[in-house]
Structure formats: C-alpha cells, structure tokens
C-alpha positions as a Markdown table, in Angstrom:
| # | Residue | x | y | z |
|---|---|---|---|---|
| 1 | Unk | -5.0 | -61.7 | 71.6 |
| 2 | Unk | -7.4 | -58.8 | 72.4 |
| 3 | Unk | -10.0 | -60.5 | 71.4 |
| 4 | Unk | -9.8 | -63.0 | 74.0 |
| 5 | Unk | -9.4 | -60.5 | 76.8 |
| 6 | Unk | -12.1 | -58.4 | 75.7 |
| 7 | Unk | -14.4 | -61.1 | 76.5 |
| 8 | Unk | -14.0 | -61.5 | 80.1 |
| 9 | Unk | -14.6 | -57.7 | 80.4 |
| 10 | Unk | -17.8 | -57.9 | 78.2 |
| 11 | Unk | -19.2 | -60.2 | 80.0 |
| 12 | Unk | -18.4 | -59.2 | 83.6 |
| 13 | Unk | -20.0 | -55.5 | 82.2 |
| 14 | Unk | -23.1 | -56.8 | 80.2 |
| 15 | Unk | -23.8 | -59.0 | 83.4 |
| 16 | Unk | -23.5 | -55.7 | 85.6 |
| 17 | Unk | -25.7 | -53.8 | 83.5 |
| 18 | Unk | -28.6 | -56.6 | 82.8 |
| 19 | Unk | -28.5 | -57.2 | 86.5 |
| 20 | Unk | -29.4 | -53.1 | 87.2 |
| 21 | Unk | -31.7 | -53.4 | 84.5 |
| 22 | Unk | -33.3 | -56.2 | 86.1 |
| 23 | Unk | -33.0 | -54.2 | 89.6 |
| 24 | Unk | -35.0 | -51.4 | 88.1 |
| 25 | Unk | -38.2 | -53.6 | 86.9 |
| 26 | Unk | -38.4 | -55.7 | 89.8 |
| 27 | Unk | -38.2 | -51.8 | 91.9 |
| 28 | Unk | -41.2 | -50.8 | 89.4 |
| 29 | Unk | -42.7 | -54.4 | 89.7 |
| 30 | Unk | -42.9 | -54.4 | 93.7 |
| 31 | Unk | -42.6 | -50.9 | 94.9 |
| 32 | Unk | -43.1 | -48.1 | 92.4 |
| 33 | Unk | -46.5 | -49.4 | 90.6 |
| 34 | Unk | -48.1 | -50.9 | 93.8 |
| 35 | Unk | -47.1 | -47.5 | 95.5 |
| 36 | Unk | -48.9 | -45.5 | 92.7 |
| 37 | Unk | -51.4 | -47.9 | 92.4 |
| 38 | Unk | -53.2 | -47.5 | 95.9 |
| 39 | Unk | -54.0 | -43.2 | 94.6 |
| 40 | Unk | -56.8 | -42.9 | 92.5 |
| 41 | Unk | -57.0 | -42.8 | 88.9 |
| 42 | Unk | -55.9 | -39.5 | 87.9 |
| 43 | Unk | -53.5 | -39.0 | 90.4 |
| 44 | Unk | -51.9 | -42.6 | 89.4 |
| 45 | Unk | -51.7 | -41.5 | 86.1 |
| 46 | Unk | -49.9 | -38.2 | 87.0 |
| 47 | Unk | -47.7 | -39.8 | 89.3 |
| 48 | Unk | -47.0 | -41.9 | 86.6 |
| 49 | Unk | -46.6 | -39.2 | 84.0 |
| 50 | Unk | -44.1 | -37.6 | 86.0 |
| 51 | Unk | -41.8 | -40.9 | 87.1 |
| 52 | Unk | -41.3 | -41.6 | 83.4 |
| 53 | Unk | -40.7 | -38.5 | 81.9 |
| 54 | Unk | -37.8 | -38.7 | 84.2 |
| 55 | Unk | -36.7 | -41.3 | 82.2 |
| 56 | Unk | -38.1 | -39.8 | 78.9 |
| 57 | Unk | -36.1 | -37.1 | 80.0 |
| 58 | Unk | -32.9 | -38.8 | 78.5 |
| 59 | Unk | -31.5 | -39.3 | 81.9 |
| 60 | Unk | -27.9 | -40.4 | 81.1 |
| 61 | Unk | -27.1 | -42.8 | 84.0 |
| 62 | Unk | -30.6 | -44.4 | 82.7 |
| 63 | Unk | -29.5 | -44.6 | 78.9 |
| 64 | Unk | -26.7 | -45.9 | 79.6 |
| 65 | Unk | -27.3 | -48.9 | 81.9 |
| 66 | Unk | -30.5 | -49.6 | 79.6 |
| 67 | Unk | -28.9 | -49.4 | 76.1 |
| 68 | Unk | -25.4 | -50.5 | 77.5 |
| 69 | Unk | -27.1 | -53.6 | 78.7 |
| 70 | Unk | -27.8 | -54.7 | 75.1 |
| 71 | Unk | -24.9 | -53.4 | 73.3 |
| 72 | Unk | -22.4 | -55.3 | 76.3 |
| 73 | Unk | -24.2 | -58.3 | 76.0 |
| 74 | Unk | -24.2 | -58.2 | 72.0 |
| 75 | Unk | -20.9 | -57.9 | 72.1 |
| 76 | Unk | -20.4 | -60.5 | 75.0 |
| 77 | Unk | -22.3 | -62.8 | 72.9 |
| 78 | Unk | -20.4 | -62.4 | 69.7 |
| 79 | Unk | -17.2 | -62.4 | 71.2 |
| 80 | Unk | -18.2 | -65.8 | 73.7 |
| 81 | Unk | -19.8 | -67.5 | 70.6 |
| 82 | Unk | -16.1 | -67.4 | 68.9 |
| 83 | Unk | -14.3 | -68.0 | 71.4 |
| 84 | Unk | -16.1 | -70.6 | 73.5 |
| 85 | Unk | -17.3 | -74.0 | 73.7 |
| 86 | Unk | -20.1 | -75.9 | 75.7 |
| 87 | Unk | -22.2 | -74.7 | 78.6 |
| 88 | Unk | -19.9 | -71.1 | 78.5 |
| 89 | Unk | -21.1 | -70.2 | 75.0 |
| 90 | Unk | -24.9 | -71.4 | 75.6 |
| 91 | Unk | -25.5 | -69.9 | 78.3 |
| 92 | Unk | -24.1 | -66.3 | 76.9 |
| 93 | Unk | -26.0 | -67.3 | 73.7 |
| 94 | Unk | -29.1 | -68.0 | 74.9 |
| 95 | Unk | -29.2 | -65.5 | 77.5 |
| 96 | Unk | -28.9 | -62.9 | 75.3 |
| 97 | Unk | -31.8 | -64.1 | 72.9 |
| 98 | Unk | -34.3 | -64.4 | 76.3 |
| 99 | Unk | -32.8 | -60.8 | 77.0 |
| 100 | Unk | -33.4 | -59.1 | 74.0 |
| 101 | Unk | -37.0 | -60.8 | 73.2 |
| 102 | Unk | -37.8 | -61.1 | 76.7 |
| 103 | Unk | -36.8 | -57.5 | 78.0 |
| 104 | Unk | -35.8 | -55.5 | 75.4 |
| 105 | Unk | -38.4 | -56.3 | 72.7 |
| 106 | Unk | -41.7 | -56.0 | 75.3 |
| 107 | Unk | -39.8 | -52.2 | 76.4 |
| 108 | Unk | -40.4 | -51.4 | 73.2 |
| 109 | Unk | -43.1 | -53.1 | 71.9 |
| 110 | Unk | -45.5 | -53.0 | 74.6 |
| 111 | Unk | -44.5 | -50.7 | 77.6 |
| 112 | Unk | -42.8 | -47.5 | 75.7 |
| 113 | Unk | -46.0 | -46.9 | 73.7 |
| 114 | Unk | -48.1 | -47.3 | 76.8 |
| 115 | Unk | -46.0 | -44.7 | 78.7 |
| 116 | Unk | -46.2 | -42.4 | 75.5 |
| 117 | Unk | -49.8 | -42.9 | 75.6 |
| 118 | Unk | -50.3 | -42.0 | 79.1 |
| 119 | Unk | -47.9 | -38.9 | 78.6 |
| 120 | Unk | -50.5 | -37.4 | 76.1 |
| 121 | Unk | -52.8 | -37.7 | 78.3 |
| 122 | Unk | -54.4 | -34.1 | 79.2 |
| 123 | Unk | -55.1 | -35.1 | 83.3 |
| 124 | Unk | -57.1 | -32.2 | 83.7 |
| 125 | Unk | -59.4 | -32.1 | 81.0 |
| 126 | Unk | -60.7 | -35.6 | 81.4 |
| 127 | Unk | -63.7 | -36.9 | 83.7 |
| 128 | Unk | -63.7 | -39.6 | 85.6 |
| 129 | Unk | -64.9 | -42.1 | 83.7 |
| 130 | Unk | -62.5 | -41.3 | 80.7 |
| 131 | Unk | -59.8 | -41.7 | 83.8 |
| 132 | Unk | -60.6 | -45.0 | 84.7 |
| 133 | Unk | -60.7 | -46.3 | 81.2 |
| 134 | Unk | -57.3 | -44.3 | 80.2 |
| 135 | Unk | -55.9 | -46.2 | 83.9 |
| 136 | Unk | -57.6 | -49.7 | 82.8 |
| 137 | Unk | -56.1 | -49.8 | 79.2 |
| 138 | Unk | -52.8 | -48.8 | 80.7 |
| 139 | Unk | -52.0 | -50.2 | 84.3 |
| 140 | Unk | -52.6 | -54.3 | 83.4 |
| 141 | Unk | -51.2 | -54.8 | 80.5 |
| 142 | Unk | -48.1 | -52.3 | 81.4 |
| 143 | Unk | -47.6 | -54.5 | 84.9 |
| 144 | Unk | -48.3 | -58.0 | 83.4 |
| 145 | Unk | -45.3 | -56.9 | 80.5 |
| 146 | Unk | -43.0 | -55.7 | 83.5 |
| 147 | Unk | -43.3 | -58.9 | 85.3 |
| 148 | Unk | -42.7 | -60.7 | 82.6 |
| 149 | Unk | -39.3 | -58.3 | 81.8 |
| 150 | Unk | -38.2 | -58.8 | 85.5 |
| 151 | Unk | -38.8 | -62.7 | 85.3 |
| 152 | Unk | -36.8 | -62.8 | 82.1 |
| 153 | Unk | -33.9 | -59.9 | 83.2 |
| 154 | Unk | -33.2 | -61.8 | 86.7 |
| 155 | Unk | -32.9 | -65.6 | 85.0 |
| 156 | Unk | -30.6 | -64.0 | 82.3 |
| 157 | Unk | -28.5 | -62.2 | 85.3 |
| 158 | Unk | -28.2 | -65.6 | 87.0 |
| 159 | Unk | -27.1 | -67.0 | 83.6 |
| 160 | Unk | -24.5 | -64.7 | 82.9 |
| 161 | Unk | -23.0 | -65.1 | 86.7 |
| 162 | Unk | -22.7 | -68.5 | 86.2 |
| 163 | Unk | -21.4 | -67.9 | 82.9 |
| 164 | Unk | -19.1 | -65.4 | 84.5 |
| 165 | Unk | -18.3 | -68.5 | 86.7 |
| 166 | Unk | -17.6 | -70.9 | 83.6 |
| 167 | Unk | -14.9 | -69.1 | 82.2 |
C-alpha cells in the first residue's frame, strides 16, 4: 500500500529536517548569540538586525527546513499513528506534540515578535540608555526561549532516530 511506504520516508525526512532545525538553535544558542553578545549594545542589536533579516529575508533553504520540519513530521505522525503500534507510534506521537509546543509554538510566540521588535528598531536615533533597555527586554528572554527550543528540538531528534530504529 502507499500508505505504508510513505511512512518510512516521512519519517526518515521529518527526522532530517528537526534535526537541522535543532542544529541551527543550538549554532544560535552557543555560537551566534554569545558571539554577538560580547559587542556592545547597539552594535549587538545591529548585528542582530542584520543575521535575522537574512532569515526574514525568505531565505528558501531556511523555509524550507523550518516549515518542512513540521509539515514532515505532521505527516509522519498521522501516517505512524495509523499504521503503528507501541513504542513506534509513541514516540512519533509524542515527539511531535514536544516539537510543535516546544519549538514551533515559542518561534512564534515568543522569539519572532522579539526579532520583529528589534528590526524596528531605528539604531541610530537612539541613546544609550534607550539601547540598553531595547538589548535587556530583547537578549534574555530571546536566549532563555532558544535554549529551551534546542533542549526540546535535540530530545525530539533522538526520538525520531530511535523511532527510525523501531520500525
């Protein structure tokens, strides 16, 4: 049946693309915010400006490992939760739940509106006390959120490999 070949390739992509996801926000958890977190505040907040509207920039090799992540797994999900039984079918379940509320939600949620918030930011106009507030109401809660995203998006890619495993 189709169906039931579809599955192996669903989850062997969904599991490829969480674990690049989880890649990039471990690469912004221990290289790319403590890099740009050693400059001062308003050249941290251009630097940062300028590394995300890359991204806002609708880089396709981005979109797609980002939004393919949770369309794959979706699909994964459905496809393992019909067609499987015990530990397989959990462990797809559950890791897509902890995916989407535990990387995907807190993107959108939480660390999207702070990058659009610091991309309205006028650098140049603003002194520095208005800098180091801007930077404070930004940089902790935007790195407290991303650990928690790469906690959550390297336990679901160990899930789905030993779901991959299971199968």
């Amino acid at each position: 049946m189709l169906t039931e070949s579809l599955l192996p390739l669903a989850l062997i992509l969904s599991t490829l693309l969480v674990s690049f996801v989880a890649g990039f926000v471990l690469l912004f958890a221990i290289v790319v915010m403590p890099g740009i977190g050693s400059l001062g505040n308003r050249d941290f907040l251009r630097a940062f400006q300028v590394v995300d509207k890359v991204i806002q920039d609708n880089q396709p090799v981005f979109l797609f490992v980002w939004l393919g992540s949770a369309a794959a797994l979706v699909v994964a999900a459905v496809l393992g939760f019909w067609q499987l039984d015990g530990a397989p079918r959990t462990l797809i379940v559950v890791a897509t739940g902890l995916y989407l509320l535990g990387v995907q939600l807190p993107t959108i949620v939480v660390n999207i509106p702070l990058n659009n918030q610091v991309q309205s930011l006028n650098l140049d106009t603003l002194d520095d006390t208005s800098l180091a507030e801007e930077r404070e109401n930004f940089e902790v809660r935007w790195n407290r959120w991303n650990v928690i995203r790469t906690v959550v998006g390297c336990v679901v890619s160990v899930m789905l490999l030993i779901a991959v495993q299971l199968i």
